[in-house]
C-alpha positions in Angstrom: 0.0 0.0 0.0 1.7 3.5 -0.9 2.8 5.5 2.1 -0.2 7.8 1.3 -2.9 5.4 1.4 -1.8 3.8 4.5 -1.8 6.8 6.0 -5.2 8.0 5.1 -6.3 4.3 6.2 -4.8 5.3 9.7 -6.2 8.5 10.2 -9.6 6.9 9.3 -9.5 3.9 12.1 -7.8 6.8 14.7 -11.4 9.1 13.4 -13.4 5.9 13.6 -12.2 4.4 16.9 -12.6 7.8 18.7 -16.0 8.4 17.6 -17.0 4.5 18.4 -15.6 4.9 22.0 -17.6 8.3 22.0 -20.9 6.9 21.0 -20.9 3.6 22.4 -20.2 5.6 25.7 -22.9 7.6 25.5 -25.0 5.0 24.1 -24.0 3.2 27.3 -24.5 6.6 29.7 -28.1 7.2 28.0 -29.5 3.2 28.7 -27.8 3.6 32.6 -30.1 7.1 32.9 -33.2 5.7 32.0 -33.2 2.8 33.8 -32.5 4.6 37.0 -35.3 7.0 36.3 -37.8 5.2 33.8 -39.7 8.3 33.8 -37.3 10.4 32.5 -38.2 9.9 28.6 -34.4 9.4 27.0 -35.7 7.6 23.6 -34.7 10.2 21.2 -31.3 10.3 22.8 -30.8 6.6 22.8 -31.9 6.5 18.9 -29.7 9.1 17.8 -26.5 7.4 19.6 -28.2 3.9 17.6 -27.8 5.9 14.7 -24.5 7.6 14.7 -23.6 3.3 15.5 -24.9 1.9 12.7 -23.4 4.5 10.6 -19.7 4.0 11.9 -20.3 0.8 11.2 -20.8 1.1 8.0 -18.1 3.2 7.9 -15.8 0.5 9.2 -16.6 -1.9 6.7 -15.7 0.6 3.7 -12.3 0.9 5.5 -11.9 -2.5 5.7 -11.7 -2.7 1.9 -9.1 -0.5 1.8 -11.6 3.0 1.6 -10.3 5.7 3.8 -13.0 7.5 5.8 -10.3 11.1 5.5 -8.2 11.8 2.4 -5.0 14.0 3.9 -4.4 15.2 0.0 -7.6 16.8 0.7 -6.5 19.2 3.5 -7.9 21.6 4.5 -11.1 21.1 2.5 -13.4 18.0 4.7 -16.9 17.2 2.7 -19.1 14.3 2.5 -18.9 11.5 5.4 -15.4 12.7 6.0 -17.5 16.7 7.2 -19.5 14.3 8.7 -17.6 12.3 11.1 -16.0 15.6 11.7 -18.9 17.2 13.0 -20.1 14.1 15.1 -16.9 13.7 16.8 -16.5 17.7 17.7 -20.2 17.1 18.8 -19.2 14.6 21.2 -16.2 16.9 22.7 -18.7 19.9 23.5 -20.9 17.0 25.3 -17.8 15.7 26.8 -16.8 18.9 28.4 -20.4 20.0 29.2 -20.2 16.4 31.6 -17.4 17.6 33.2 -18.7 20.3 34.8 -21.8 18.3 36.2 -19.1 15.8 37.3 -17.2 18.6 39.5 -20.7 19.4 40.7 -21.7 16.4 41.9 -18.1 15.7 43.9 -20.0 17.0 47.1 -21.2 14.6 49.5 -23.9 17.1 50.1 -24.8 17.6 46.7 -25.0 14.0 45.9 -27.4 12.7 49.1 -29.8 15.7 48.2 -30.1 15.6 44.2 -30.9 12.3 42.9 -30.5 13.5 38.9 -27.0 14.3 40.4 -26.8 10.5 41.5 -27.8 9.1 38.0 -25.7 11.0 36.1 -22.6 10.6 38.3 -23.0 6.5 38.4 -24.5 6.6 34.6 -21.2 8.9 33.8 -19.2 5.7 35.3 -21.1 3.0 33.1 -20.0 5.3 30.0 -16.6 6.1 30.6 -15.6 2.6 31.5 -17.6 1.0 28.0 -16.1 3.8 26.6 -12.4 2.4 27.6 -13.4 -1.0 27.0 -14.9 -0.1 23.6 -11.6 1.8 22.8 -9.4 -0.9 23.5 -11.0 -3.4 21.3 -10.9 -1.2 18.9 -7.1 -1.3 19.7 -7.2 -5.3 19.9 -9.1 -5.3 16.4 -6.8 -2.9 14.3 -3.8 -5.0 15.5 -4.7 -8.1 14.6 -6.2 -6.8 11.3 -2.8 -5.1 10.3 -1.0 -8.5 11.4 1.0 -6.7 14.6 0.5 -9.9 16.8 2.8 -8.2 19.7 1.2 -4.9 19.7 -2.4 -7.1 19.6 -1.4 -9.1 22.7 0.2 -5.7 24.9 -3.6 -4.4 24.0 -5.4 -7.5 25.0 -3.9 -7.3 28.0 -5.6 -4.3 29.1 -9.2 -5.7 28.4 -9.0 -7.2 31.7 -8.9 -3.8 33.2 -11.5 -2.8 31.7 -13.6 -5.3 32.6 -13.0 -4.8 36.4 -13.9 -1.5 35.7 -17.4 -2.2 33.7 -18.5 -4.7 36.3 -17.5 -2.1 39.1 -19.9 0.5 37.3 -22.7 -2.2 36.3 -22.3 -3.1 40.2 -22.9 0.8 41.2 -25.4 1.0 38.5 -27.8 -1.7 40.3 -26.9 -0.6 43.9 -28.6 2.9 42.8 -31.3 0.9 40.3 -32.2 -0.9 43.4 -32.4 1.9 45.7 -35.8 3.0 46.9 -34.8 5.5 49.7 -32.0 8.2 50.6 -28.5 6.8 50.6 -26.9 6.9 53.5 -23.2 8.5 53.8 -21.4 5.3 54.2 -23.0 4.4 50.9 -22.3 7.2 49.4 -18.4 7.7 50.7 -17.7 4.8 48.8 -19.5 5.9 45.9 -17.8 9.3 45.9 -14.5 7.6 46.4 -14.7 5.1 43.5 -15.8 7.7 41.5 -12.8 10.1 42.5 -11.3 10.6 39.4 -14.4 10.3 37.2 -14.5 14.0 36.1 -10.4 13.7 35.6 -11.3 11.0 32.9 -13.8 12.8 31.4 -11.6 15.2 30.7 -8.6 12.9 29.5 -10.8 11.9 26.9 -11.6 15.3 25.7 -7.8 15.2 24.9 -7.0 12.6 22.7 -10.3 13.9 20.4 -8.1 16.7 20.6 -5.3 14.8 19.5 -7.7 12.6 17.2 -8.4 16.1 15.5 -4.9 16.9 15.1 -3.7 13.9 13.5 -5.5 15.4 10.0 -5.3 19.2 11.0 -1.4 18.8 11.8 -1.8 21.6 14.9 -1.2 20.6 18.2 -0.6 22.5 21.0 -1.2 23.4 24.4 -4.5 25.7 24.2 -5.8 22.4 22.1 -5.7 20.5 25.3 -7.5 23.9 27.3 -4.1 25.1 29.0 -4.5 28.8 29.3 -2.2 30.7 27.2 -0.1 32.4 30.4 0.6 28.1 31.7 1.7 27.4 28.3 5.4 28.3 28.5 5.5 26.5 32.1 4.8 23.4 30.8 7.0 23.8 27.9 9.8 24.6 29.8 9.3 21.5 31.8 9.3 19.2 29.1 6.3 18.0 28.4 4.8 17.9 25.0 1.4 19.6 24.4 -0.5 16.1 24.5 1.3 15.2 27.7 0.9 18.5 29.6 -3.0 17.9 28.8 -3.4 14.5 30.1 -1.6 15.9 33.1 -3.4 19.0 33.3 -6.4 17.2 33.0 -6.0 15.2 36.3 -5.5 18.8 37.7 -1.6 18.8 37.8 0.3 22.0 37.6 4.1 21.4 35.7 5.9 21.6 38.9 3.3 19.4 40.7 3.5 17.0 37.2 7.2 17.0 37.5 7.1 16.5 41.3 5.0 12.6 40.9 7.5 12.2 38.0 10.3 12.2 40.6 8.4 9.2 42.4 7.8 7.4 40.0 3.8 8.0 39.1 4.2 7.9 35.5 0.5 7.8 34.9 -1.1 11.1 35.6 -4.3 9.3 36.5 -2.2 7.1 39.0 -0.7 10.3 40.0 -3.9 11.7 41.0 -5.2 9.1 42.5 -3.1 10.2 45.3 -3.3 13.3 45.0 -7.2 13.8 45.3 -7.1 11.7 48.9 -4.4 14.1 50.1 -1.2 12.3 49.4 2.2 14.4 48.9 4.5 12.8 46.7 7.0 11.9 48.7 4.0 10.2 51.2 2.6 8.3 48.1 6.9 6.9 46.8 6.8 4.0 48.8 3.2 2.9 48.0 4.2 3.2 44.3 7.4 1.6 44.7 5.1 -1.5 46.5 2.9 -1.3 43.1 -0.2 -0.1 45.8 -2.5 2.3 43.9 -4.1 5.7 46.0 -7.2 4.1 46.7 -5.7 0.9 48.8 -3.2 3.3 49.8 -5.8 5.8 51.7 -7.2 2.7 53.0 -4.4 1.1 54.7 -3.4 4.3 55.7 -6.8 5.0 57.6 -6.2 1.8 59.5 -2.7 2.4 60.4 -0.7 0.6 58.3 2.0 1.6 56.6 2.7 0.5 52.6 5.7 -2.4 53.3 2.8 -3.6 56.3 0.5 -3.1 53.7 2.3 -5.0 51.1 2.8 -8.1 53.1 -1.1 -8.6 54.0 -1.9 -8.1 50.0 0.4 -10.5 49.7 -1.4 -13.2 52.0 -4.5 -12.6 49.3 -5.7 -9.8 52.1 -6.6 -6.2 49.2 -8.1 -4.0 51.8 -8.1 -3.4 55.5 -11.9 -4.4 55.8 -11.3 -7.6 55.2 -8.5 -8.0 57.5 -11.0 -6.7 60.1 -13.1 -9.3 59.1 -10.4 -11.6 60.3 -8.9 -10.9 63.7 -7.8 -14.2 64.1 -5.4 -14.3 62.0 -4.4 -10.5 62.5 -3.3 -11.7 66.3 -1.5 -15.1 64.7 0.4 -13.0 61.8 1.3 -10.0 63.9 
């Protein structure tokens, strides 16, 4: 295939695999509303996510015979399905940042145990973003296998088991509120808000790589792409990080220096880094728990109960993940210790 071609044929999957992960999400987000609140009439939302599906779909299988969605010869001019896919996937970056400021809204414990619409959307917000990930890395899986990269297929498949942990977690939310016929109470709710820390964080992680998605054809990327204000810009250039990385960053609500800082540690992973962060750990507190492969969320729990991450380490090691369930067992708390 000339270099051209096989281009254009990238660009097209990168454009079709954004806007699958996208639509599928909200797809997903739209079912897990209206099942919480069957009287809230979400039909017309649900068909026009159907839709936009069945057309990538047919859209895939043009590209599978070798005819690219996005011509790159064509630049700067986009018309036909090519405008179109353009103006579905921008579409699904306004509603995308639009849900991350209901997302900050609803990261109240107040806010959340008085406004119930809050409640759905938060755990419906969950059900997308991890179909959305799981949708993505298929995608991912698919694209591998298709273009005969068996080693880059297999590195891939290996994160579909993440994302299944993380759709059953949601699905499992999603029925504790589908099921729920009075006010939650705060214990209920604390873990809720918890596993849904960094919800708002991913949201807008995916708003930056459709950035970078839109790039890939427009050839400009930089940082007020990824919605760093102009006067930060410098800052984060100066510290080494390249537009698309000072965005994921940024968008787990790093600073440069505070970027560079869980660098040091050894949190490569902004959303690892900020998993931390967001339940009040310095780097230098969170080092060893990342050195003992312990993520924030275990961390704060262990931490609670008084342990400290090599004390931690050896009860995860005994098949013990959280504190609670070592309460559950004094017995052999007393033998080990």
């Amino acid at each position: 295939m000339p270099e051209d071609a096989s281009r254009d044929v990238n660009l097209s999957f990168a454009f079709l695999a954004a806007l699958e992960s996208a639509y599928g999400g909200m797809w997903a987000f739209e079912r897990a509303l209206s099942s919480l609140d069957p009287e809230v009439d979400r039909e017309e939302e649900l068909a026009r996510s159907e839709q936009v599906l069945e057309r990538l779909q047919r859209w895939r299988g043009r590209l599978a015979e070798g005819e690219p969605l996005l011509l790159t010869e064509q630049r700067p001019v986009i018309e036909g399905d090519a405008s179109r896919a353009w103006r579905l996937l921008d579409v699904a970056e306004g509603r995308l940042r639009s849900l991350i400021s209901e997302l900050i809204e609803s990261s109240d414990l107040e806010a959340l145990a008085h406004d119930e619409f809050a409640r759905h959307v938060r755990v419906s917000a969950m059900v997308e973003c991890a179909r959305a990930e799981q949708l993505h890395v298929q995608a991912m899986v698919d694209w591998a296998r298709a273009t005969g990269d068996d080693e880059m297929a297999t590195a891939w498949k290996q994160r579909l088991l993440g994302c299944t942990v993380r759709v059953e977690q949601a699905d499992r939310w999603l029925t504790v509120f589908r099921n729920l016929r009075e006010t939650p109470d705060e214990s209920l709710l604390v873990d809720f808000l918890d596993d849904t820390l960094l919800l708002a964080a991913t949201v807008a992680t995916r708003v930056v790589d459709i950035s970078k998605t839109f790039s890939l054809y427009t050839g400009v990327f930089d940082y007020a792409e990824v919605g760093i204000p102009a006067e930060q810009s410098d800052a984060w250039s100066d510290a080494g990080f390249t537009p698309y990385e000072a965005g994921r960053w940024f968008a787990a609500g790093h600073s440069p220096e505070r970027a560079t800082a869980w660098l040091e540690v050894g949190a490569a992973d902004p959303m690892v880094a900020a998993g931390f962060m967001w339940r009040g750990f310095t780097p230098n507190e969170a080092g060893p728990w990342l050195r003992r492969h312990i993520s924030g969320r275990m961390a704060a729990a262990w931490a609670r109960s008084g342990h400290d991450a090599e004390g931690a380490r050896e009860w995860i090691a005994l098949g013990i993940p959280e504190p609670h369930v070592l309460a559950q067992l004094p017995a052999l708390e007393s033998r080990v210790m």
